[in-house]
PyMOL Python script that loads the backbone (N, CA, C, O; Angstrom):
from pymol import cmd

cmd.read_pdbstr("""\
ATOM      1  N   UNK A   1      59.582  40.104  71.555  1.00  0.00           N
ATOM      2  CA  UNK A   1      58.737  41.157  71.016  1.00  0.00           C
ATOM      3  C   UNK A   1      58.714  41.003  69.492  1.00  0.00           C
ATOM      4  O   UNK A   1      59.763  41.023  68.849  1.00  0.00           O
ATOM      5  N   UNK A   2      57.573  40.856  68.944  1.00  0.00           N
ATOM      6  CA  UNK A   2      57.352  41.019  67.441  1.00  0.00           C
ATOM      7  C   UNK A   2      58.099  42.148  66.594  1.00  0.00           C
ATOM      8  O   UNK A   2      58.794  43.005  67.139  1.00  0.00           O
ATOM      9  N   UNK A   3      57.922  42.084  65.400  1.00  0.00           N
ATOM     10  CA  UNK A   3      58.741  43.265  64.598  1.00  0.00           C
ATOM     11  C   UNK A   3      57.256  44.341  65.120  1.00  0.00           C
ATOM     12  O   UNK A   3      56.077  44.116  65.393  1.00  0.00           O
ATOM     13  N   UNK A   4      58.345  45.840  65.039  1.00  0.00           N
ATOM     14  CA  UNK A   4      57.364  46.495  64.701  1.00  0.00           C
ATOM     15  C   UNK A   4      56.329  46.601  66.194  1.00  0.00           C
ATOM     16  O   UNK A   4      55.314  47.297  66.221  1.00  0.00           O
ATOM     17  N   UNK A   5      56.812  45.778  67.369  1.00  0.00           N
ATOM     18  CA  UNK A   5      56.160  46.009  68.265  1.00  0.00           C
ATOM     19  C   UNK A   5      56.383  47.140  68.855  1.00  0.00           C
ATOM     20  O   UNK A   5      57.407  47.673  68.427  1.00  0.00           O
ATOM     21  N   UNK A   6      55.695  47.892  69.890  1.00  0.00           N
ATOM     22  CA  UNK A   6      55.876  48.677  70.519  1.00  0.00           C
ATOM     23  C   UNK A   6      56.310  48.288  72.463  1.00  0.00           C
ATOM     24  O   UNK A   6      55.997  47.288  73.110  1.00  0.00           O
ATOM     25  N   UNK A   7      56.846  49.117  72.764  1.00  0.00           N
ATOM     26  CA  UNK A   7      57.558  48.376  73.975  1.00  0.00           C
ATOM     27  C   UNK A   7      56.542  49.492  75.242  1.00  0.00           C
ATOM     28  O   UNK A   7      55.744  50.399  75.002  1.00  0.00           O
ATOM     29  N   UNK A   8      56.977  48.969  76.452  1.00  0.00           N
ATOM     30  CA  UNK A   8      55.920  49.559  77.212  1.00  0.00           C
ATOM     31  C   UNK A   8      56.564  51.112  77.531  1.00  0.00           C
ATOM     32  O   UNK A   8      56.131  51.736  78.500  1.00  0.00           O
ATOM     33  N   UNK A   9      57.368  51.553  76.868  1.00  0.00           N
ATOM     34  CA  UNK A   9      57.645  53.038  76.735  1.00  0.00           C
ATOM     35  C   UNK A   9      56.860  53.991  75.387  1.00  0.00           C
ATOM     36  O   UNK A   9      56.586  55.179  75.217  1.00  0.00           O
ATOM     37  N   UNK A  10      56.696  52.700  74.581  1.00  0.00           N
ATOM     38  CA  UNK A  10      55.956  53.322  73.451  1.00  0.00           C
ATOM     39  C   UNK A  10      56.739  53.682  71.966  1.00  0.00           C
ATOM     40  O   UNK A  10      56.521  54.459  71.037  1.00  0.00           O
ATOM     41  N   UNK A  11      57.782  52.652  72.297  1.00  0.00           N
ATOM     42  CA  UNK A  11      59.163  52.593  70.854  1.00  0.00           C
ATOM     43  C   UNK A  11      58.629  51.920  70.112  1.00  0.00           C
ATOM     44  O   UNK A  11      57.805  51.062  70.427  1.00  0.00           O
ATOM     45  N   UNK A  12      59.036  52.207  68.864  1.00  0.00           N
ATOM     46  CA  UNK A  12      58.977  50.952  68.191  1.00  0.00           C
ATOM     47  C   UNK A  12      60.212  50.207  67.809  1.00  0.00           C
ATOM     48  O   UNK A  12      61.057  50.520  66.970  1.00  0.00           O
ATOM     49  N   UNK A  13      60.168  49.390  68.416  1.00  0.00           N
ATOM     50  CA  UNK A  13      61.689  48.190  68.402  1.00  0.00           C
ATOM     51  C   UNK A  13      62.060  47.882  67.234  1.00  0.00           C
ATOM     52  O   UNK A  13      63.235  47.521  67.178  1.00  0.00           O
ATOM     53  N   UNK A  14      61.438  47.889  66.170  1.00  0.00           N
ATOM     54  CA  UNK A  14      61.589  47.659  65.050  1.00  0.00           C
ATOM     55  C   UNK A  14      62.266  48.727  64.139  1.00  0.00           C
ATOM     56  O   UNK A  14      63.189  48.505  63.356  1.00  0.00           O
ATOM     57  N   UNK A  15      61.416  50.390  64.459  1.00  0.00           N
ATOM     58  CA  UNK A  15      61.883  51.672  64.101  1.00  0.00           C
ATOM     59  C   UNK A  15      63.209  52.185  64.622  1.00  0.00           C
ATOM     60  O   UNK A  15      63.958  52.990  64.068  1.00  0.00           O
ATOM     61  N   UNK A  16      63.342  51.673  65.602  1.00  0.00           N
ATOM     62  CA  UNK A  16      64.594  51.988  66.646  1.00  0.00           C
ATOM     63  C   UNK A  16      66.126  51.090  65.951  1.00  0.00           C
ATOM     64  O   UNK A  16      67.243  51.515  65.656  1.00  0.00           O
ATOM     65  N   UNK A  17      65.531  49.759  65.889  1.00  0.00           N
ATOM     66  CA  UNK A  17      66.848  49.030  65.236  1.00  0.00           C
ATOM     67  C   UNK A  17      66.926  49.375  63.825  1.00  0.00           C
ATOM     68  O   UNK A  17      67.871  48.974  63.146  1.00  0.00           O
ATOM     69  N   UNK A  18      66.138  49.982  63.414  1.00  0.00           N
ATOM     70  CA  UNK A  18      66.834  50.637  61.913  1.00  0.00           C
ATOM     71  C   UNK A  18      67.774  51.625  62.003  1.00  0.00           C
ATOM     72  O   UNK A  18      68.923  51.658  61.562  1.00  0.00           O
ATOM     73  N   UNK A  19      66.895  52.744  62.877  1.00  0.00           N
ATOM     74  CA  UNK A  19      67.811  54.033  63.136  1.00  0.00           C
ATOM     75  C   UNK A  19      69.119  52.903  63.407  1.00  0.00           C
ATOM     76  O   UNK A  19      69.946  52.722  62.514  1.00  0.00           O
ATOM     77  N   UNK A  20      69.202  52.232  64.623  1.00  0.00           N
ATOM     78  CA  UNK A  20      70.964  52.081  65.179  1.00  0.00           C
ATOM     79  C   UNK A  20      71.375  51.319  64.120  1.00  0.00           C
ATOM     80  O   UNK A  20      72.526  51.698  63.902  1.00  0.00           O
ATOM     81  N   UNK A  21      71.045  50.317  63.208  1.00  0.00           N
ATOM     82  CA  UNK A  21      71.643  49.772  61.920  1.00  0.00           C
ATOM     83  C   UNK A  21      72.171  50.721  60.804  1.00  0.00           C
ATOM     84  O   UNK A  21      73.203  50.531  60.161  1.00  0.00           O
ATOM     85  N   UNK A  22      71.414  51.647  60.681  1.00  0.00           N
ATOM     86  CA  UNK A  22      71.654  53.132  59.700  1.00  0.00           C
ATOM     87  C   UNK A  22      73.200  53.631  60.362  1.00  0.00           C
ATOM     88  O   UNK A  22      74.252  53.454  59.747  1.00  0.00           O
ATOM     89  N   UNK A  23      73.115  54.325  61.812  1.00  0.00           N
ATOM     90  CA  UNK A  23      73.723  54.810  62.079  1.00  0.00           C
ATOM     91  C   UNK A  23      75.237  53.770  62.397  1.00  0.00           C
ATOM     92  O   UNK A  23      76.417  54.105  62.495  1.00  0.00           O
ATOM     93  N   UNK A  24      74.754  52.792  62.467  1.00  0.00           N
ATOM     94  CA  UNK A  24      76.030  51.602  62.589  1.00  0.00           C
ATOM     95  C   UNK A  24      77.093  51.372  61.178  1.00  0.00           C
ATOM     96  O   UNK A  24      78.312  51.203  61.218  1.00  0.00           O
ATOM     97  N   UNK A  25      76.133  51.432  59.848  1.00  0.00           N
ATOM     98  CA  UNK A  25      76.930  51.429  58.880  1.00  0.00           C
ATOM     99  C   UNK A  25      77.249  52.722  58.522  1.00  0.00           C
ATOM    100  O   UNK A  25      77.740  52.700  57.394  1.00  0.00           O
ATOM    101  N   UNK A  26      77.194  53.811  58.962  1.00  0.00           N
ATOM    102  CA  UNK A  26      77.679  55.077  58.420  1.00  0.00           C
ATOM    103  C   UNK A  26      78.549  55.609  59.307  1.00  0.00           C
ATOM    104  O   UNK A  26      79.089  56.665  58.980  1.00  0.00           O
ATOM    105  N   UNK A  27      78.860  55.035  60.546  1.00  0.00           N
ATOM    106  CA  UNK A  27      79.837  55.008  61.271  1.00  0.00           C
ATOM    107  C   UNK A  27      81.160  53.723  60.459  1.00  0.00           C
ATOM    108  O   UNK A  27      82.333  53.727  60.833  1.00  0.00           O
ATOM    109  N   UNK A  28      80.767  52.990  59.633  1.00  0.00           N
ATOM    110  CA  UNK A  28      81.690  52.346  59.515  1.00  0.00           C
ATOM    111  C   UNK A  28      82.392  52.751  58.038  1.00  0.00           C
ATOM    112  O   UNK A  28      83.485  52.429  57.572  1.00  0.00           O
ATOM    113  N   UNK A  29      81.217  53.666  57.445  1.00  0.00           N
ATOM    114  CA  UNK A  29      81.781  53.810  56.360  1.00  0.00           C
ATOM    115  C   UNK A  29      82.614  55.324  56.509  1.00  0.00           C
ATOM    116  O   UNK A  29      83.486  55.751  55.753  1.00  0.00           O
ATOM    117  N   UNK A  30      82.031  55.997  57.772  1.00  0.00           N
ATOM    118  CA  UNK A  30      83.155  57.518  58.251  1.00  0.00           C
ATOM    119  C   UNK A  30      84.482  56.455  58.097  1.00  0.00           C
ATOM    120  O   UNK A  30      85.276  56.690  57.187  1.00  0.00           O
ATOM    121  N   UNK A  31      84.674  55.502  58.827  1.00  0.00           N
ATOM    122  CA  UNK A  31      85.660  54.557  58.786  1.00  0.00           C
ATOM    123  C   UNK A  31      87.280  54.514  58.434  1.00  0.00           C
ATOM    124  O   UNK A  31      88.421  54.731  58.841  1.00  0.00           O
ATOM    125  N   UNK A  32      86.212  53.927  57.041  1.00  0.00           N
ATOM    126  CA  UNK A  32      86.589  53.868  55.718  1.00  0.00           C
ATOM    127  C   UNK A  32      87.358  55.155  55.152  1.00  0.00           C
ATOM    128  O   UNK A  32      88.580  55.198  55.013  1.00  0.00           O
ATOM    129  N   UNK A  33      86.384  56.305  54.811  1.00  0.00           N
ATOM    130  CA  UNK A  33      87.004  57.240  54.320  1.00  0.00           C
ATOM    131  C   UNK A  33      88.371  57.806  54.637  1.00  0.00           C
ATOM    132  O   UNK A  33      89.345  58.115  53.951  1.00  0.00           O
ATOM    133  N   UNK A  34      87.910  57.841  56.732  1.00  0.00           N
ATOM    134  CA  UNK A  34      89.117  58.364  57.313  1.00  0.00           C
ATOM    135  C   UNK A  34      90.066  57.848  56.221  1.00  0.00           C
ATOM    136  O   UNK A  34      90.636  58.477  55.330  1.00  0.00           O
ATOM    137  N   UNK A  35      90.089  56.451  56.541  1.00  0.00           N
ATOM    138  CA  UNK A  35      91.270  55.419  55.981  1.00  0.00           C
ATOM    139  C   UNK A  35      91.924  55.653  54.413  1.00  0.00           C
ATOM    140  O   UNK A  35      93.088  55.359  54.138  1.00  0.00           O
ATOM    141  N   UNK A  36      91.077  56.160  53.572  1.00  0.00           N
ATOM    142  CA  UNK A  36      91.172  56.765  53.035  1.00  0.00           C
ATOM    143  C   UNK A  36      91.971  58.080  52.633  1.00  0.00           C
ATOM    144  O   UNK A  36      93.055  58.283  52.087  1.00  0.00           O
ATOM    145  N   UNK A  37      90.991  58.858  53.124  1.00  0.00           N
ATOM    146  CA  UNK A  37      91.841  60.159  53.314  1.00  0.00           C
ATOM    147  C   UNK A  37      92.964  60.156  53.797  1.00  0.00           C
ATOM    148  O   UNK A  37      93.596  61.177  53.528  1.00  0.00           O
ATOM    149  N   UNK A  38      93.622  59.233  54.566  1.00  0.00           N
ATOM    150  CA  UNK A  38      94.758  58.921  55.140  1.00  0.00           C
ATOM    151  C   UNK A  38      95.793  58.511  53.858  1.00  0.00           C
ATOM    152  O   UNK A  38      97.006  58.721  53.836  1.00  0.00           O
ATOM    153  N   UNK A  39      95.384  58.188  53.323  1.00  0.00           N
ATOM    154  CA  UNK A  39      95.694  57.353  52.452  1.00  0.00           C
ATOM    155  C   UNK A  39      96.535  58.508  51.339  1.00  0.00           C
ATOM    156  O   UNK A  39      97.700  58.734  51.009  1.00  0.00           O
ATOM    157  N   UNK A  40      94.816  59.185  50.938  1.00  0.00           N
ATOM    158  CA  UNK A  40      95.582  60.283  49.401  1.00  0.00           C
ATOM    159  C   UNK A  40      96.855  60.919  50.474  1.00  0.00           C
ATOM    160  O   UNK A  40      98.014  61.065  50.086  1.00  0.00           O
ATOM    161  N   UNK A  41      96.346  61.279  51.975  1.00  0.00           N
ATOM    162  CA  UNK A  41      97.537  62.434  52.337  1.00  0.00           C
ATOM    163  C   UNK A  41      98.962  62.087  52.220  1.00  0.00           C
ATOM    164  O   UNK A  41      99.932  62.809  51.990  1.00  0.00           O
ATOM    165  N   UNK A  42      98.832  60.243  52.524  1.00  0.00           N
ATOM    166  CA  UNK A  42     100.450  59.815  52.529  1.00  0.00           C
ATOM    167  C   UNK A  42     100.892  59.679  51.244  1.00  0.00           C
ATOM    168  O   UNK A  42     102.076  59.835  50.943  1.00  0.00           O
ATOM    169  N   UNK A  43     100.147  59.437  50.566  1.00  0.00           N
ATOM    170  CA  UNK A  43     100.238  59.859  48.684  1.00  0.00           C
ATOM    171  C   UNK A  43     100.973  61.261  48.079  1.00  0.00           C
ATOM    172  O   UNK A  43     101.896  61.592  47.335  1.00  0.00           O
ATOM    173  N   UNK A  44     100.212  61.681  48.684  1.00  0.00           N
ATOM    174  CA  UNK A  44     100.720  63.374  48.701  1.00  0.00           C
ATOM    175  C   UNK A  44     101.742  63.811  49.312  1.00  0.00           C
ATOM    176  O   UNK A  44     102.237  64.886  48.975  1.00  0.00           O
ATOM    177  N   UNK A  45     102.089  63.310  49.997  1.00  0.00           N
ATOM    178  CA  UNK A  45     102.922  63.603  51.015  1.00  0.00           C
ATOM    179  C   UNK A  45     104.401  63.025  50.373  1.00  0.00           C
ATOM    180  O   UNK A  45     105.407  63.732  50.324  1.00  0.00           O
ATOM    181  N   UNK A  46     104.348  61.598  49.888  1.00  0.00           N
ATOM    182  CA  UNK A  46     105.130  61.403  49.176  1.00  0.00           C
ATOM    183  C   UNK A  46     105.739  61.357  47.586  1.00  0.00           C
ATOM    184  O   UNK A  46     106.584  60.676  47.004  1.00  0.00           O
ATOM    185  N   UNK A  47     104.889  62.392  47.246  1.00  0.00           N
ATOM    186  CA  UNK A  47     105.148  63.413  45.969  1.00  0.00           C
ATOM    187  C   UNK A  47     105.522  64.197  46.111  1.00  0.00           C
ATOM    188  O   UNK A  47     105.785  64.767  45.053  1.00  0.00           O
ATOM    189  N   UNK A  48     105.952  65.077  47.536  1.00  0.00           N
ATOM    190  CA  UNK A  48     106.693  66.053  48.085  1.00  0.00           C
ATOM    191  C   UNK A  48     105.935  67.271  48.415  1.00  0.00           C
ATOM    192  O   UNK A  48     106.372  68.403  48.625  1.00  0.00           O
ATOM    193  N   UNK A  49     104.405  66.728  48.428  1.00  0.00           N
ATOM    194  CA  UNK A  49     103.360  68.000  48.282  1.00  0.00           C
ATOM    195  C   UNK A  49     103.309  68.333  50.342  1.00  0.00           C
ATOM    196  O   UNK A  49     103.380  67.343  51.070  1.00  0.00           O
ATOM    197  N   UNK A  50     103.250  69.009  50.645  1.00  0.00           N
ATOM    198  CA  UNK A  50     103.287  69.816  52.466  1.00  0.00           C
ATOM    199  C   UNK A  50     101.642  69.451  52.702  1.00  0.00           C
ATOM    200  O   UNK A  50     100.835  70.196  52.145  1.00  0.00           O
ATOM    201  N   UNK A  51     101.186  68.441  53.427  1.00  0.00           N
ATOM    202  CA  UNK A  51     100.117  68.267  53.540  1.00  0.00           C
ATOM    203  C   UNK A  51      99.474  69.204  54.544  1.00  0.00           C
ATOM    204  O   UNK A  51      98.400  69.772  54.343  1.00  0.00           O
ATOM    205  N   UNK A  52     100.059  69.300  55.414  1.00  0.00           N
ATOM    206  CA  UNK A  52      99.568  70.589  56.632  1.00  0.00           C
ATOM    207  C   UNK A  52      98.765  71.491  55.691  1.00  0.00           C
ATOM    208  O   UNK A  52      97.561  71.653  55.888  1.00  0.00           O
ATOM    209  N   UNK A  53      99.545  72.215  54.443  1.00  0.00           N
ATOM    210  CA  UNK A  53      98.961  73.349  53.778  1.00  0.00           C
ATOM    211  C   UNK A  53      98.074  72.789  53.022  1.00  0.00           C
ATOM    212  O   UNK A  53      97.023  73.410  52.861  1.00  0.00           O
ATOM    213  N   UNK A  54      98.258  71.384  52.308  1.00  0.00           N
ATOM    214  CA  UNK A  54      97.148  71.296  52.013  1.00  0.00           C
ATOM    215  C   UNK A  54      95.187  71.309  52.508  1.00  0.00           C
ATOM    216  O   UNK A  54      94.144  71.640  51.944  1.00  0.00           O
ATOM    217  N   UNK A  55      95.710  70.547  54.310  1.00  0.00           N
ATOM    218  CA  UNK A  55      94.667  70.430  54.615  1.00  0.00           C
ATOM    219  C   UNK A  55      93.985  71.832  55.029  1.00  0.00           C
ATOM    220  O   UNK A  55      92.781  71.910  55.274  1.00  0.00           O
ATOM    221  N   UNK A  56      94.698  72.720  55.074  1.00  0.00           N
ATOM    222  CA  UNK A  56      94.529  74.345  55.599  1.00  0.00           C
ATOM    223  C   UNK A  56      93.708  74.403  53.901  1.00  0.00           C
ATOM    224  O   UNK A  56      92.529  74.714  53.730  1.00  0.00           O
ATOM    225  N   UNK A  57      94.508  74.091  53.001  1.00  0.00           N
ATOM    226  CA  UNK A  57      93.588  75.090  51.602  1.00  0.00           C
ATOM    227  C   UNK A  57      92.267  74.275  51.222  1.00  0.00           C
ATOM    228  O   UNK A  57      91.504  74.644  50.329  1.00  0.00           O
ATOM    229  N   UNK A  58      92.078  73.120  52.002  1.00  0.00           N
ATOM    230  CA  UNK A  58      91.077  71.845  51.414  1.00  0.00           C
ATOM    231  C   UNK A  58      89.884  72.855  52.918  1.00  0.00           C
ATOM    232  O   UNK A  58      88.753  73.240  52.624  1.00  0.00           O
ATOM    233  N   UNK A  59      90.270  73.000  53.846  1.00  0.00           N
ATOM    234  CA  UNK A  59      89.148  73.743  55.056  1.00  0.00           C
ATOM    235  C   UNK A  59      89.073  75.115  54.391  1.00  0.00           C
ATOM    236  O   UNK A  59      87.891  75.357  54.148  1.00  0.00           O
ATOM    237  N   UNK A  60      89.996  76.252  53.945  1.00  0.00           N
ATOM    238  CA  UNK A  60      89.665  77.139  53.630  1.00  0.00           C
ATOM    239  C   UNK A  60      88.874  77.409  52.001  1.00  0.00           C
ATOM    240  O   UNK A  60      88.480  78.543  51.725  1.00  0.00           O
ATOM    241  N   UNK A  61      88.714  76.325  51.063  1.00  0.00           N
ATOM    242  CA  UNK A  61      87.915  76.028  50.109  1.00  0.00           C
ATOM    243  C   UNK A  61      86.438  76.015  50.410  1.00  0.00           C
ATOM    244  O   UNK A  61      85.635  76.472  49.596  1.00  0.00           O
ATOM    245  N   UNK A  62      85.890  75.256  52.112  1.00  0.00           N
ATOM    246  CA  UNK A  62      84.500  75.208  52.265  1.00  0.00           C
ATOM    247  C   UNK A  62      83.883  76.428  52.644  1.00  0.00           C
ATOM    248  O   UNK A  62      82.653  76.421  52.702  1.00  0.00           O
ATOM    249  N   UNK A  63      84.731  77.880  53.019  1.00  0.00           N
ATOM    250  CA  UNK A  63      84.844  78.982  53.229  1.00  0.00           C
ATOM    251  C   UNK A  63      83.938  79.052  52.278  1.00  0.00           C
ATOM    252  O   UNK A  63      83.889  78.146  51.447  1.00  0.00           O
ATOM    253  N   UNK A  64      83.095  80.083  52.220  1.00  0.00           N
ATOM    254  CA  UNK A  64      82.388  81.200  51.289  1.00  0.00           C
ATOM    255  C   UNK A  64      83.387  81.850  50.500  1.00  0.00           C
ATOM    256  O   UNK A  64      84.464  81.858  51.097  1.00  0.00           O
ATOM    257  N   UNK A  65      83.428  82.389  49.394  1.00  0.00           N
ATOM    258  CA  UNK A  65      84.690  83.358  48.904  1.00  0.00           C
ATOM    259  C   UNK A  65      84.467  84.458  49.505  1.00  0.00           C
ATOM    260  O   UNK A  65      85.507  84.988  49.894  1.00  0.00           O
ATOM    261  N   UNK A  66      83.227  85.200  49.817  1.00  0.00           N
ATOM    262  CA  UNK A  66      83.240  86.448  50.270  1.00  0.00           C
ATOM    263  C   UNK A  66      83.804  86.458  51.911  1.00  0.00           C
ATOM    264  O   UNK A  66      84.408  87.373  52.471  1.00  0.00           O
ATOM    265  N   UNK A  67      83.434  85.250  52.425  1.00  0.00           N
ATOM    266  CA  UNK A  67      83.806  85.500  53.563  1.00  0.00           C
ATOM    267  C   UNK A  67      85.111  84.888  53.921  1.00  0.00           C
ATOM    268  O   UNK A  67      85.592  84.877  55.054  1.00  0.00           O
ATOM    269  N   UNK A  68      85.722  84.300  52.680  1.00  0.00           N
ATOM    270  CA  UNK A  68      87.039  83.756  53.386  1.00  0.00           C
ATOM    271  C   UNK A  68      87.996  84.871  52.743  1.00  0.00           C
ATOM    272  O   UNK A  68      89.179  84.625  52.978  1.00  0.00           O
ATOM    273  N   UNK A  69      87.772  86.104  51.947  1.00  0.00           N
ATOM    274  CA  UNK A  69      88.202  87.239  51.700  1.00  0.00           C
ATOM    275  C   UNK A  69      88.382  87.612  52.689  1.00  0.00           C
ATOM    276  O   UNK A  69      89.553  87.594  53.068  1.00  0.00           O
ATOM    277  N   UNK A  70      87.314  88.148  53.632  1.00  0.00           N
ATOM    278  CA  UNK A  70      87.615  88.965  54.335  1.00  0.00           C
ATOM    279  C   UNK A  70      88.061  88.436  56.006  1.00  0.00           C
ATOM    280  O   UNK A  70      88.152  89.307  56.872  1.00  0.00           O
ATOM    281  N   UNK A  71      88.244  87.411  56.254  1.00  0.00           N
ATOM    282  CA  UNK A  71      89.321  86.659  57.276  1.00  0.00           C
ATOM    283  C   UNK A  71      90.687  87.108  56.686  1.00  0.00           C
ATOM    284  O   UNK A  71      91.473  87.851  57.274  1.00  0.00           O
ATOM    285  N   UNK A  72      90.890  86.527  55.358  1.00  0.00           N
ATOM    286  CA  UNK A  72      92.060  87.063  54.870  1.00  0.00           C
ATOM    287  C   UNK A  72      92.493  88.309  55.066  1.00  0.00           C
ATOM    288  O   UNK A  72      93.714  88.443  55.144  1.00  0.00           O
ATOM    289  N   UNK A  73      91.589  89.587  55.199  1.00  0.00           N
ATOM    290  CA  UNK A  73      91.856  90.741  54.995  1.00  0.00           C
ATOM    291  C   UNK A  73      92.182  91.092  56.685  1.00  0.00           C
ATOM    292  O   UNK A  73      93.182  91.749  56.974  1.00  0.00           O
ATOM    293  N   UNK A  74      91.197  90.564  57.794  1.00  0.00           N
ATOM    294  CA  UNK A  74      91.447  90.641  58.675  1.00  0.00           C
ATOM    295  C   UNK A  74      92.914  90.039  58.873  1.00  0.00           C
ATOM    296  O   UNK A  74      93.851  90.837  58.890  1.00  0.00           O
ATOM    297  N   UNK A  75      93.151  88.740  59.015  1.00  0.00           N
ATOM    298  CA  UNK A  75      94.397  88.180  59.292  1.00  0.00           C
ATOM    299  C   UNK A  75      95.648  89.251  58.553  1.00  0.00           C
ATOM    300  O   UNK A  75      96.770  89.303  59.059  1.00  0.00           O
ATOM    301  N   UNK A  76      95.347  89.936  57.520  1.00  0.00           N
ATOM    302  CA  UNK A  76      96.669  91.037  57.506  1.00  0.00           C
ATOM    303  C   UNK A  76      96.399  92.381  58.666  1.00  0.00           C
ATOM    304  O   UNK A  76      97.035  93.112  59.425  1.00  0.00           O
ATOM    305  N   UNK A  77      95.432  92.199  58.344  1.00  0.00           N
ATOM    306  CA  UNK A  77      95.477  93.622  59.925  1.00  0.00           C
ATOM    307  C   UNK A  77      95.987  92.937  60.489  1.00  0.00           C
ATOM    308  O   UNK A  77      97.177  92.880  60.177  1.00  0.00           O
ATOM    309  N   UNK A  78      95.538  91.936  61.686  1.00  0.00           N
ATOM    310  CA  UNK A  78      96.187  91.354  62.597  1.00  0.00           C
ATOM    311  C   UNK A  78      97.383  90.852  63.031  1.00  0.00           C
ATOM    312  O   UNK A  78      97.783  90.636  64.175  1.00  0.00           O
ATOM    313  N   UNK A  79      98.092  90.635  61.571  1.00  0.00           N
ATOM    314  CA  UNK A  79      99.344  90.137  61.364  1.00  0.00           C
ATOM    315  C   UNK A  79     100.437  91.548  61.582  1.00  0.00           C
ATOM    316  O   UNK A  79     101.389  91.738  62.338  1.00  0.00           O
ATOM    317  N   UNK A  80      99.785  92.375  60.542  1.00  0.00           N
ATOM    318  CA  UNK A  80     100.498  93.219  60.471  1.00  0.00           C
ATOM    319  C   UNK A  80     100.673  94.115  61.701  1.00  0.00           C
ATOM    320  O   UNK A  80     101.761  94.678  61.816  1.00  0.00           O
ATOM    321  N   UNK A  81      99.686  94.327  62.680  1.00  0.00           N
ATOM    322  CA  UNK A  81      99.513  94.900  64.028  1.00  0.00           C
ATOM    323  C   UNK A  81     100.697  94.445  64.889  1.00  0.00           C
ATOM    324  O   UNK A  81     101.323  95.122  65.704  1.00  0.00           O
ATOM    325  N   UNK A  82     100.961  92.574  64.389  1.00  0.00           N
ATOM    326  CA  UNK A  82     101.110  92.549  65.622  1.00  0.00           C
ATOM    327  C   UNK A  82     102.906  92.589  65.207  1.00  0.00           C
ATOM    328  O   UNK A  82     103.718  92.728  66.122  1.00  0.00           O
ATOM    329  N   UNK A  83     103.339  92.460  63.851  1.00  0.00           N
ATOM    330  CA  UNK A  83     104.725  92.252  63.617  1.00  0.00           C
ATOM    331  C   UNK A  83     105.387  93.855  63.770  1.00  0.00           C
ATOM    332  O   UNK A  83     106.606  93.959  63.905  1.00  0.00           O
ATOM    333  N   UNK A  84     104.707  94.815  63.748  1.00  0.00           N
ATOM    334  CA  UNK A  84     105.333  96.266  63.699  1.00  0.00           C
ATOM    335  C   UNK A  84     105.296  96.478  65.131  1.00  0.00           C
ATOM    336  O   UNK A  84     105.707  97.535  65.609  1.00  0.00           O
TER     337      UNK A  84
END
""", "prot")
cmd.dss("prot")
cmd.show_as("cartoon", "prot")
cmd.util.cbc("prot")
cmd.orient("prot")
């Protein structure tokens, strides 16, 4: 099949192997980062920094402030409910 042909479903073979080439190198570069990120944590980790908490304050950063206030505010009700 030529570039750019269309197949008897009506693809274009040409449009199609871009998408999976696109999506092939950005799967390799998620990869990477993981490898990465792996990387600063064992870094961190061996500076004596508690990575667990870190990765808790690095997810609770993409929080909204208003709304990661008020989880916070909930989680003391809840906490407090349940320790008394």
């Amino acid at each position: 099949m030529p570039d750019g042909a269309t197949t008897d479903k009506g693809i274009s073979a040409q449009r199609l192997k871009s998408f999976i080439q696109r999506i092939e190198r950005l799967e390799e570069e998620k990869k990477t980062l993981g490898t990465d990120l792996k990387e600063v944590y064992a870094e961190a980790k061996s500076g004596g920094f508690d990575t667990k908490i870190m990765r808790q304050v690095v997810r609770m950063r993409k929080i909204d402030k208003a709304d990661r206030q008020e989880m916070e505010a909930l989680f003391q009700i809840y906490w407090d409910a349940v320790e008394n």
